[in-house]
C-alpha positions as CSV (number, residue, x, y, z in Angstrom):
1,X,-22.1,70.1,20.0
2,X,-21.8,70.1,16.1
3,X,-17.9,70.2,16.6
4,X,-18.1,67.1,18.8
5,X,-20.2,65.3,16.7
6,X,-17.7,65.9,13.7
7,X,-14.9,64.4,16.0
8,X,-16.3,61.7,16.7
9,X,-17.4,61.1,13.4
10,X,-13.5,61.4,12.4
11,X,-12.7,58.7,14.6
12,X,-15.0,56.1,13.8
13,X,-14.3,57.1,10.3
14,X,-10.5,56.3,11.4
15,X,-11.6,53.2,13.2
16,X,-13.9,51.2,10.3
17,X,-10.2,52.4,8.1
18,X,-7.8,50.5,10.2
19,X,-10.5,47.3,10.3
20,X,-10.6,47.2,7.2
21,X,-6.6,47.5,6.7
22,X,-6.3,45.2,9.6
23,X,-8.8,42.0,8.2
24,X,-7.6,41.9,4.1
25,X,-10.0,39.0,2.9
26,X,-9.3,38.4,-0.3
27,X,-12.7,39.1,-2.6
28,X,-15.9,36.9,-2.4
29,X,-16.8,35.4,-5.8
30,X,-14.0,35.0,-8.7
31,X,-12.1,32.1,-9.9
32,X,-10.6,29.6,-7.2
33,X,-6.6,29.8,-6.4
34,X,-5.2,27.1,-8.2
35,X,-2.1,28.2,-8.4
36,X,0.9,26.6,-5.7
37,X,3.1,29.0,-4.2
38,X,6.8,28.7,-5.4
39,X,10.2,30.3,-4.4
40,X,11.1,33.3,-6.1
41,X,14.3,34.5,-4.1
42,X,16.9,32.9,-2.2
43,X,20.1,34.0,-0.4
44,X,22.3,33.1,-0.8
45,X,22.4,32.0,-4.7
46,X,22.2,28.0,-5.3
47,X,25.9,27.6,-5.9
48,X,27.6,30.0,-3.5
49,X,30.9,28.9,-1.9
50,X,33.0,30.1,0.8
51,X,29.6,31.3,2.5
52,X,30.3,32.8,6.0
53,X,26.7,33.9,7.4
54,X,24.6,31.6,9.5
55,X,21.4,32.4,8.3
56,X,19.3,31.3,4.4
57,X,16.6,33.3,3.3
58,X,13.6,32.7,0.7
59,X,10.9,34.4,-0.3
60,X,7.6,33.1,-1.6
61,X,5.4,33.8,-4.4
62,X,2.6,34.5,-2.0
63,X,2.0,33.9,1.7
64,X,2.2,30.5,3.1
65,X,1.4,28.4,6.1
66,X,4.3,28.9,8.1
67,X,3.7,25.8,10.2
68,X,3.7,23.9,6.7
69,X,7.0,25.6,6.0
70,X,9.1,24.6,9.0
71,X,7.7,20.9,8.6
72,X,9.2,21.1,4.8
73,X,12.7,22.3,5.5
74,X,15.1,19.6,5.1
75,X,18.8,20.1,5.3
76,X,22.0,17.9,4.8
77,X,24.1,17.0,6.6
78,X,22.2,16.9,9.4
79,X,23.0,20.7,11.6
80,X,24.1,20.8,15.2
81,X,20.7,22.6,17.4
82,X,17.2,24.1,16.2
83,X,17.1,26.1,13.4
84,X,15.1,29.7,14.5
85,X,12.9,31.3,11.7
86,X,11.8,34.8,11.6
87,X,9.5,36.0,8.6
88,X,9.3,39.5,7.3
89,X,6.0,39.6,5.1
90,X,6.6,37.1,2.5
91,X,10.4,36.2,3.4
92,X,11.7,33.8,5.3
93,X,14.9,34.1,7.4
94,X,16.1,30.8,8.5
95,X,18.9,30.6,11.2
96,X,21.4,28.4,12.5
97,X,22.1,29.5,15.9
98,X,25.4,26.9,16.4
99,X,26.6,28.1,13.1
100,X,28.1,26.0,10.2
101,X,30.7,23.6,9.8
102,X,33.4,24.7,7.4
103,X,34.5,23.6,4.4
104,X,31.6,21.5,3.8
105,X,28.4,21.3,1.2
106,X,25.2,22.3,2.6
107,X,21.9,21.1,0.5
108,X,18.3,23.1,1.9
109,X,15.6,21.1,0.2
110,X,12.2,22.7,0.8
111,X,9.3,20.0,0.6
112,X,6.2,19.9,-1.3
113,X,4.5,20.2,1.8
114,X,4.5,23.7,1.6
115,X,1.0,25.4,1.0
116,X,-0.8,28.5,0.8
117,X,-2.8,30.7,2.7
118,X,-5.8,31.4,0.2
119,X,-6.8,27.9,-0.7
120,X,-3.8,25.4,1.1
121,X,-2.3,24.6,-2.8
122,X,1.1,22.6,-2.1
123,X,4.1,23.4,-4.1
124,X,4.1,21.5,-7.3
125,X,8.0,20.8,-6.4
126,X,10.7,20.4,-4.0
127,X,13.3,23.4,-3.8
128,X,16.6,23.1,-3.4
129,X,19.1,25.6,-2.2
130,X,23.4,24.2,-2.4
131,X,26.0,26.2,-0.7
132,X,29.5,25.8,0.5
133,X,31.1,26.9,3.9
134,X,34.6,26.1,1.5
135,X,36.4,26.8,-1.8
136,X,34.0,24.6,-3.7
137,X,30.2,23.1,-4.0
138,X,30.2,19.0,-4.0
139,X,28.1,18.6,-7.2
140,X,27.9,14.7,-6.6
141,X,24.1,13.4,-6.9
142,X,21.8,10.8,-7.2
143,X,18.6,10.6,-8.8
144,X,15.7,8.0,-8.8
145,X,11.8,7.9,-8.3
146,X,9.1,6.2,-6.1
147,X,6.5,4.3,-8.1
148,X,3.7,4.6,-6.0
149,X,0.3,6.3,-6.5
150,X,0.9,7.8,-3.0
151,X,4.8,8.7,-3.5
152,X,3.9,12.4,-3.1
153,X,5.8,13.2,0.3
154,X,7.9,10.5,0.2
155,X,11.5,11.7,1.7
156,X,14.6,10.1,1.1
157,X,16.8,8.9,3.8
158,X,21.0,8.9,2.6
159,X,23.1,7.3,4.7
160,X,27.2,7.0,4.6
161,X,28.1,3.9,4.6
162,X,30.3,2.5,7.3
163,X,29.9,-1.1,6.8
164,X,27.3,-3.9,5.8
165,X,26.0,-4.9,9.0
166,X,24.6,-1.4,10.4
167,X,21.2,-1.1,11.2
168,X,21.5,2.8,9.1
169,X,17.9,3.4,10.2
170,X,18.2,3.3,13.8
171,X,19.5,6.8,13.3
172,X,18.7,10.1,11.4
173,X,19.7,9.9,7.9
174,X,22.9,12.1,6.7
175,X,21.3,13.3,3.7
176,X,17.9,13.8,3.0
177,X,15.6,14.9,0.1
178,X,11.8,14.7,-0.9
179,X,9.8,13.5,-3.8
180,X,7.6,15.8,-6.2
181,X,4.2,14.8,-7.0
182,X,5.6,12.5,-10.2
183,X,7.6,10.7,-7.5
184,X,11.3,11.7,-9.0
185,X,13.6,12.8,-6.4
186,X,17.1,14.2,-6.1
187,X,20.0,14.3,-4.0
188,X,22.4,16.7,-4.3
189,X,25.8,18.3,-3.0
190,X,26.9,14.9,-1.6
191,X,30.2,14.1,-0.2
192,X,32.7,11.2,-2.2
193,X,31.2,8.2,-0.1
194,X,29.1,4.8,-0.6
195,X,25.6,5.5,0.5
196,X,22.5,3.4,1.5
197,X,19.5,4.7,0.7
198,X,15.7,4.3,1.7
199,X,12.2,5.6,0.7
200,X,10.4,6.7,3.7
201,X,6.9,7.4,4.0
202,X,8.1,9.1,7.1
203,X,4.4,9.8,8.7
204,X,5.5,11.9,12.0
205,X,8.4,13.5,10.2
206,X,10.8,12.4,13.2
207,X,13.1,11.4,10.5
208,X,13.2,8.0,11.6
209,X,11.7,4.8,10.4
210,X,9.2,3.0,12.5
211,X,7.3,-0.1,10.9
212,X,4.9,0.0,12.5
213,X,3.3,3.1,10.6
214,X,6.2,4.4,8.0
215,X,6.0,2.3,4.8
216,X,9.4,2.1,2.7
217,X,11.2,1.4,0.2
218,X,14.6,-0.8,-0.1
219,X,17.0,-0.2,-2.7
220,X,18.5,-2.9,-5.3
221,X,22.2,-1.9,-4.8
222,X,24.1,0.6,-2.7
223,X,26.0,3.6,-4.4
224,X,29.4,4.9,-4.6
225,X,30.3,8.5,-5.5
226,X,34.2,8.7,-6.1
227,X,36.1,11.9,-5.3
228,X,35.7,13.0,-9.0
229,X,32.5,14.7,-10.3
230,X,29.6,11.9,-10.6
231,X,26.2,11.3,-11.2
232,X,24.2,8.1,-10.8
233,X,20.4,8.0,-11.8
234,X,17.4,5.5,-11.4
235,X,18.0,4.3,-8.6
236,X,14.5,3.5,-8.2
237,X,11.8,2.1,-5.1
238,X,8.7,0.6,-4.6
239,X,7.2,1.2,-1.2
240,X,5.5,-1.2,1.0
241,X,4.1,-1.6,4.8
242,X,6.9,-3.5,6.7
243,X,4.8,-5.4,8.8
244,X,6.4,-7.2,11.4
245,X,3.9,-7.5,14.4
246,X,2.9,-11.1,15.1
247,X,-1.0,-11.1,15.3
248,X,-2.5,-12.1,19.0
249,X,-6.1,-13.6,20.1
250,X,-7.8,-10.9,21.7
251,X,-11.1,-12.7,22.6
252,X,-13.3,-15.3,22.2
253,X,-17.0,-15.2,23.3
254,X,-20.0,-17.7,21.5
255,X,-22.5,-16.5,19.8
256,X,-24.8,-19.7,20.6
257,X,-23.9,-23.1,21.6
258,X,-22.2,-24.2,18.7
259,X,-20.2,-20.8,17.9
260,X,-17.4,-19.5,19.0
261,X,-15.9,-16.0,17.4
262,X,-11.8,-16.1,18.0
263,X,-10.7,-11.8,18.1
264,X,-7.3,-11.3,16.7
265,X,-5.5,-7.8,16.8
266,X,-5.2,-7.9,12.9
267,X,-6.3,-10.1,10.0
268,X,-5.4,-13.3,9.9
269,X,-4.3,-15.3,6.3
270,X,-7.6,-17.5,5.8
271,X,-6.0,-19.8,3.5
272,X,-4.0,-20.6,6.7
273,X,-6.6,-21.2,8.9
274,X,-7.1,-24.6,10.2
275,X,-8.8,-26.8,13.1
276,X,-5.6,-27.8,14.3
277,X,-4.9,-24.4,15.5
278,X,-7.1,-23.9,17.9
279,X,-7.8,-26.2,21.1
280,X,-10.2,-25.7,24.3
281,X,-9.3,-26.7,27.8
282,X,-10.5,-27.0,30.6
283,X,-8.7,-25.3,33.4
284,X,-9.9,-27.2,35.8
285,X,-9.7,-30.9,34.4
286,X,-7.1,-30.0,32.0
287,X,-9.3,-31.9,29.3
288,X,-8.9,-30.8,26.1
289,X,-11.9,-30.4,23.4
290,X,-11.5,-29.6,19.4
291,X,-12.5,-27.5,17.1
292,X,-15.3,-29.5,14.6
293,X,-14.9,-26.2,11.5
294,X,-12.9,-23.4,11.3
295,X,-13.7,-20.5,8.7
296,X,-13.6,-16.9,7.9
297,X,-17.5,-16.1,7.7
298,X,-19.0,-12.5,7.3
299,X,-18.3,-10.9,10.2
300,X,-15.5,-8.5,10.8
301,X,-11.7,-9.0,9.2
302,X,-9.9,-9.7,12.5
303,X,-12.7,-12.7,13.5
304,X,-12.1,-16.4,13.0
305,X,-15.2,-18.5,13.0
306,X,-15.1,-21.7,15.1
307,X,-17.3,-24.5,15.5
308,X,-16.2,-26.8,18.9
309,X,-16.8,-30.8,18.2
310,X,-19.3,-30.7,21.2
311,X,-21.4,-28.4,23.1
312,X,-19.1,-26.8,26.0
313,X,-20.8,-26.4,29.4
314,X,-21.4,-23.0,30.5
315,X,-20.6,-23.6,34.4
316,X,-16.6,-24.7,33.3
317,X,-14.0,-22.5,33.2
318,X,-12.7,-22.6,29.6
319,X,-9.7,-21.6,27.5
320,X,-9.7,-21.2,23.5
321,X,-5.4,-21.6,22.6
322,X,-4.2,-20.7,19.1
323,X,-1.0,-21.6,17.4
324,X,0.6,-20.4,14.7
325,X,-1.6,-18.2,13.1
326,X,-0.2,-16.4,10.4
327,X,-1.2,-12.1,9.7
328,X,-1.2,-11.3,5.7
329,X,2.1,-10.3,5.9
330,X,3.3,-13.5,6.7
331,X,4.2,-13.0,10.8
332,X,3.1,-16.1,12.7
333,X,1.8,-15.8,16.1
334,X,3.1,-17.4,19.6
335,X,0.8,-19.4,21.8
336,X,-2.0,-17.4,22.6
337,X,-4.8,-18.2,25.6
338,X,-7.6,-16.5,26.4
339,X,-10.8,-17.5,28.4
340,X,-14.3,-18.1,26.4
341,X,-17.3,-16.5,27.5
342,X,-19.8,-19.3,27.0
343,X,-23.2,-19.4,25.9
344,X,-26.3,-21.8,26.4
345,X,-28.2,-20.0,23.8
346,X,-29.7,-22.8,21.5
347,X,-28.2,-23.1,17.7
348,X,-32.0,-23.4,15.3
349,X,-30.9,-21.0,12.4
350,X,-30.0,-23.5,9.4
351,X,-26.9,-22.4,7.2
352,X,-27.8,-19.7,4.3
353,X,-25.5,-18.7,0.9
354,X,-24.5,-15.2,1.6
355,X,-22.4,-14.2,-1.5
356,X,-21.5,-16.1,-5.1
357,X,-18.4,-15.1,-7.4
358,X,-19.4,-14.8,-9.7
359,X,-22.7,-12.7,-8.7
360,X,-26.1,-14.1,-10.3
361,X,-26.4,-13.8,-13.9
362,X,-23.2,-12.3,-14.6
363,X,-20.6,-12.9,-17.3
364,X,-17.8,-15.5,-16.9
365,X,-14.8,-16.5,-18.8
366,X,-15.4,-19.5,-20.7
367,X,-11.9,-21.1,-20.1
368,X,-10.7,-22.3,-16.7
369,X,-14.1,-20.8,-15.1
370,X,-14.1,-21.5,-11.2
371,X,-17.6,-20.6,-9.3
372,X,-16.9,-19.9,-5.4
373,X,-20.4,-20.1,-3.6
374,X,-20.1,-18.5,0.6
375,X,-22.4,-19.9,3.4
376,X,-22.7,-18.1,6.4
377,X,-22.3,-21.3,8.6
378,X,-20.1,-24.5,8.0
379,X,-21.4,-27.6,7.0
380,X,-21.1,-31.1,6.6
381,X,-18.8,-32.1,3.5
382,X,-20.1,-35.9,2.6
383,X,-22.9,-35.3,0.7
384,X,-22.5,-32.2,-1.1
385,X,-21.4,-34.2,-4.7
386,X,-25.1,-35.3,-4.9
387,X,-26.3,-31.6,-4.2
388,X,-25.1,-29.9,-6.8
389,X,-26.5,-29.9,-11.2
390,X,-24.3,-27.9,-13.4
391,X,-26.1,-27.7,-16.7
392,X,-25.7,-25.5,-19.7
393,X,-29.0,-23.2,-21.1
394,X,-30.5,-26.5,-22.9
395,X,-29.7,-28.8,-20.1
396,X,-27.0,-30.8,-21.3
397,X,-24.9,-31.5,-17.7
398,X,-21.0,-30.2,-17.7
399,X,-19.2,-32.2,-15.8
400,X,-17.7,-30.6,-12.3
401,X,-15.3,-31.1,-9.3
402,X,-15.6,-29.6,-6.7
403,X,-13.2,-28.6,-3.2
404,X,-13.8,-26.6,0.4
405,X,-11.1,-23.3,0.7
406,X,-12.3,-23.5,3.8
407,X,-15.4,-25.3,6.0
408,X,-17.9,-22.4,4.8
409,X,-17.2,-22.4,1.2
410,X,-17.7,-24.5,-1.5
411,X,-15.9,-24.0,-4.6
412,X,-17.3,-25.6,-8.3
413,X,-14.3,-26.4,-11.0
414,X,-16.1,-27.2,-14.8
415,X,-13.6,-29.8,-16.2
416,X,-14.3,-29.0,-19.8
417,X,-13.5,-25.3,-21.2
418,X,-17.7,-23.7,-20.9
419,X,-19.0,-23.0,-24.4
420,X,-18.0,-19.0,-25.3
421,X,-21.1,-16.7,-25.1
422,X,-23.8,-19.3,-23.9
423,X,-25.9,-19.4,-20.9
424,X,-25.2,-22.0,-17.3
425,X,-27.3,-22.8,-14.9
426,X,-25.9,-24.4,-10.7
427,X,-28.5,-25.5,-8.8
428,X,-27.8,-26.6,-5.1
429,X,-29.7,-28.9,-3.5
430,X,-29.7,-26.8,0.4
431,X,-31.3,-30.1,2.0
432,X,-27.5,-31.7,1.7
433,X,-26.2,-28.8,3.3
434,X,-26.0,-29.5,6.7
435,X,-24.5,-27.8,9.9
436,X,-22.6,-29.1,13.2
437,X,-26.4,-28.5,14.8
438,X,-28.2,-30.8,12.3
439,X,-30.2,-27.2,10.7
440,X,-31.2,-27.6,7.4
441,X,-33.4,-26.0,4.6
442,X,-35.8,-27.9,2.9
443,X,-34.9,-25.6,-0.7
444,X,-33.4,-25.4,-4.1
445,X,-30.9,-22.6,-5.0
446,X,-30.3,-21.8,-8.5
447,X,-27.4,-19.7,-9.7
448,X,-27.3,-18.4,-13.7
449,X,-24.5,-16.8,-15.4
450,X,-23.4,-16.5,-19.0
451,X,-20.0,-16.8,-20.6
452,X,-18.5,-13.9,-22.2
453,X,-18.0,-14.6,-26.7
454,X,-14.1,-14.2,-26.4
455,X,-13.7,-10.9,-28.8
456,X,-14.2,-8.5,-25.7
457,X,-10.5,-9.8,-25.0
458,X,-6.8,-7.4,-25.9
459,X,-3.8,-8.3,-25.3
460,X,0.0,-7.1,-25.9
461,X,3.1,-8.4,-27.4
462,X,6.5,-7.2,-28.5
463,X,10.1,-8.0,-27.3
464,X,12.9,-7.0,-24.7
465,X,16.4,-5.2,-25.0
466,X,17.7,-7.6,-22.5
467,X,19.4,-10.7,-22.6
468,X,18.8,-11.5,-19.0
469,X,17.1,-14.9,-18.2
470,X,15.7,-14.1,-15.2
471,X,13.7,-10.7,-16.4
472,X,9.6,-11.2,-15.2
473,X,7.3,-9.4,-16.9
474,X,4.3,-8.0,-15.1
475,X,1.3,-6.3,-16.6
476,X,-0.5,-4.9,-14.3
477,X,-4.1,-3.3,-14.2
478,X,-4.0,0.7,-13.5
479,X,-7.8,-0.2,-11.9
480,X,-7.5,-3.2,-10.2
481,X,-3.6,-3.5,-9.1
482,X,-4.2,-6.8,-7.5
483,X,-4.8,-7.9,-10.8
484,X,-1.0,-8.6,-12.3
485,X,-0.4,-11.0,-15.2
486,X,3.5,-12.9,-15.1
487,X,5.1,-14.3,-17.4
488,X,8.8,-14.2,-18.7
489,X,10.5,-14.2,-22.6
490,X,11.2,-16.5,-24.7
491,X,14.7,-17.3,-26.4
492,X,14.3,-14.1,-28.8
493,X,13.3,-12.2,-26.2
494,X,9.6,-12.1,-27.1
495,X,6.8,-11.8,-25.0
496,X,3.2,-11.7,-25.3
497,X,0.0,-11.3,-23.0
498,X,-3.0,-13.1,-24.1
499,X,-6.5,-13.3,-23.3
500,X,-6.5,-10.0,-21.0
501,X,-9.4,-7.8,-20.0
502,X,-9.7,-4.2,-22.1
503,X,-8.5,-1.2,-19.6
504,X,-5.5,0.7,-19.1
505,X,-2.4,-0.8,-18.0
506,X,1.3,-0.5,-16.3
507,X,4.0,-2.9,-17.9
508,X,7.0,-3.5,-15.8
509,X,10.2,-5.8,-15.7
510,X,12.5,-7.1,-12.9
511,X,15.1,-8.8,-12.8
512,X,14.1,-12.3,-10.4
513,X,17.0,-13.1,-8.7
514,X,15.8,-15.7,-6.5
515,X,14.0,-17.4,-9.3
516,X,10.4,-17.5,-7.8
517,X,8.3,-15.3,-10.0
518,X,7.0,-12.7,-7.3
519,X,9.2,-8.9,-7.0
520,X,11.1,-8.9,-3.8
521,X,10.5,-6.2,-2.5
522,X,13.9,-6.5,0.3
523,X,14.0,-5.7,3.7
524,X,15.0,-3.7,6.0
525,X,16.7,-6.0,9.2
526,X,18.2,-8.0,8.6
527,X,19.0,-6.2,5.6
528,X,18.3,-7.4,2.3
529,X,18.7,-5.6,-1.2
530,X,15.1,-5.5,-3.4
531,X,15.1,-6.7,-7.0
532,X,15.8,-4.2,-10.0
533,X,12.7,-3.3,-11.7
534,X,12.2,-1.2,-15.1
535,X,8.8,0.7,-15.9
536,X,7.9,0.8,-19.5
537,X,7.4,4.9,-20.0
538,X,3.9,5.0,-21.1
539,X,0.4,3.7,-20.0
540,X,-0.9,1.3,-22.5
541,X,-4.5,1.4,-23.0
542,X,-5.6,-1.7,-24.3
543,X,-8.4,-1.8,-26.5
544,X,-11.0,-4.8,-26.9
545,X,-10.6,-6.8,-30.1
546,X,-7.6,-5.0,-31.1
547,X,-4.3,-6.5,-29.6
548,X,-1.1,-4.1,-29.1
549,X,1.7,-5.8,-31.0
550,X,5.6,-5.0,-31.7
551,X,6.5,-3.0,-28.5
552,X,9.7,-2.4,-27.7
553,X,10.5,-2.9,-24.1
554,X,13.7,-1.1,-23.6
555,X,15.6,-1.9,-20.4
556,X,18.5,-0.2,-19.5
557,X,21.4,-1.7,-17.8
């Protein structure tokens, strides 16, 4: 009995052993894994020619994902099959079951993609592995980097040029790299050839671009490599969503009698909206109402506010039609029709202010101030002049003009410069403000703000190394990117930005070839070559009352 119990005491003795063995956790407490794996062995050695296997290995610092792996491995030129992996521990063994081509330069970049098993780190940078089926290794390359915040990722698409009218991304790239997390990339071991080449934000890794979710990057020239040893460097991108999906009307269903919300697949350009885009008819009379307002209002991004000159009957069968409306990215929309789902439901709510810019009692720039002032509801426009006091803090009035962006917004224009740090008072009359129903409110609205004193401003001045007339320079807002300030050299190549709001800041150049001011950013098809930019090297971190002065903006040609 005693020996039995010592036997079976042995075994689960053996058993808890080989659990334990079997589930290695790593320890509970202890500083968190911050460390990315990296690649500590290859085979064969970057730089081997005349290399005869069909097989690469690496092995990693420590274990990693191995789904993450295959997703990272990115080889040029483009190989013939699968590629079949096998790991052994830490080491990977990556095979080419239709063999190599010979006497050609092979380039293995391993993505940042890459992570670990303890705590998912990514590589901090691409790894790349160069060998030669032949006598020697094709050290052409080319070198660049993607200025985006989100550039980590990006891949690289190289294509050999075979003339200027292909469409080169219809088809799987011929070389291919990835960027690091500062957004440089490089491309090595490439053939003597001219290229084209695209930044991809290639999301389902198919290795072609579709966009409709892949945004991209265009370059400002193609590259040729010539049969001797060469290098060429910056060639540099900006990405950007290629939209090219014209918007379509969706819906359109009233919210009361007088209201009618027009659905769109996307968002549609408010400054572009209009009453002349939209008509009702009647399918059965073919009588055709309009639209009284059209506005934006608060509701959701893809909705169109729309206000019909007369109440529609709810036992017609009626039609909204929309031309032309244009997305933000500038596609206009085909004749759309859709039928209205009417309502009888009686309009008694009068019109209220739902937003201000600025918001009440905040700080304003004293020069070339605009006030906006939102309504939920559109209103009658004759009156509104004789609604409206602008006054300073001691009630002298400041004289004003005043326009409609659209039919829901009214928008107040000083036409004197506001006093610097001094108090302003708007008050609106809402009894002038009247909607397509006849609501009203029987109130006063008063908006205060203040103006800023003028010393909270920075700005930055210096002077080029380029003699080019057509360089733009853009300071631009690390913060806020829509907020970008143009403006281009004089004779001496001086430049200086005035009058700008303390924070940190990007300065950048490029080189406006068709003379409007705004980057091009290209395109894709037909195809179309971006404009050459230049990044100055450091953030500048502009101070208030203290202007940066004397920078030297070298550009390099």
């Amino acid at each position: 009995m005693v020996k039995s119990a010592k036997i079976i005491f042995v075994i689960a003795s053996m058993l808890f052993l080989f659990i334990s063995c079997a589930n290695q956790l790593p320890p509970g407490g202890g500083d968190v894994d911050t460390t990315p794996p990296e690649i500590i062995y290859s085979f064969p050695e970057s730089g081997t020619t005349n290399f005869k296997e069909n097989y690469f290995e690496v092995e990693f610092s420590e274990y990693v994902d191995k789904r993450s792996f295959r997703e990272a491995i990115f080889i040029s030129p483009a190989i013939e099959g699968e590629i079949e992996i096998d790991w052994t521990g830490r080491t990977a063994t990556v095979s080419f079951p239709k063999g190599l081509k010979p006497n050609l330069t092979y380039v293995v970049n391993i993505g940042t993609d890459v992570v670990d098993l303890n705590n998912r780190n990514r590589m901090a940078s691409t790894f790349t592995l160069t060998f030669s089926t032949g006598n020697e290794i094709d050290r052409r390359k080319i070198s660049g980097k993607v200025f985006n915040k989100d550039a980590d990722g990006t891949l690289i698409f190289a294509y050999m040029m075979k003339d200027d009218t292909t469409d080169y991304l219809l088809s799987k790239p011929d070389y291919l790299s990835q960027v690091g997390k500062d957004g440089t990339f490089v491309l090595n071991g490439l053939a003597s050839s001219q290229y084209r080449i695209f930044a991809v934000k290639d999301q389902f890794k198919d290795l072609i671009f579709q966009s409709d979710q892949d945004m991209i990057g265009i370059p400002y020239q193609d590259v040729f490599l010539s049969k001797d040893d060469s290098v060429f460097s910056d060639l540099n991108f900006f990405l950007f969503k290629a939209d090219t999906v014209k918007p379509r009307l969706l819906e359109a269903l009233m919210t009361d009698e007088r209201h009618l919300i027009a659905k769109f697949s996307e968002e549609i350009d408010s400054t572009a909206v209009n009453i002349d885009n939209f008509r009702i008819v009647d399918s059965t009379s073919n009588l055709i109402s309009n639209i009284l307002y059209a506005y934006k209002g608060s509701g959701k991004k893809e909705e169109i506010v729309l206000v019909p000159e007369e109440k529609l009957n709810p036992s017609e069968q009626l039609y909204l039609l929309a031309d032309k409306m244009i997305d933000l990215s500038k596609n206009e929309t085909d004749s759309d029709k859709v039928s209205i789902l009417i309502s009888d439901r009686p309009d008694t709510i009068s019109l209220k202010i739902i937003k201000t810019e600025p918001v009440q009692y905040s700080k304003v720039d004293f020069m070339n101030a605009v006030i906006f002032i939102y309504f939920d509801d559109a209103f009658v426009k004759g009156k509104i002049i004789n609604a409206i006091q602008f006054t300073d803090s001691i009630g002298n009035r400041v004289p004003f003009d005043i326009s409609f962006p659209d039919d829901a917004t009214l928008l107040i224009k000083p036409l004197i410069n506001l006093k610097a740090d001094y108090g302003y008072m708007i008050k609106l009359n809402l009894n002038y403000f009247e909607d397509a129903n006849g609501n009203k409110t029987d109130s006063v609205y008063q908006m205060k703000f203040s103006t800023i004193s003028g010393l909270e401003f920075t700005g930055v001045s210096g002077k080029v190394s380029s003699a080019d007339s057509n360089l733009v320079l853009v300071l631009e807002s690390n913060s806020k990117p829509e907020k970008k300030f143009f403006i281009k050299s004089d004779t001496n190549l001086n430049f200086s930005f005035e009058r700008i709001e303390a924070g940190a800041y990007t300065l950048w150049a490029f080189v406006d070839k068709n003379n409007d001011r705004k980057f091009d950013y290209g395109w894709f098809n037909p195809f179309r070559f971006s404009e050459k930019f230049y990044i100055y090297p450091e953030v500048l971190n502009l101070r208030p009352r203290w202007s940066l002065t004397d920078l030297l903006f070298k550009i390099e040609k």
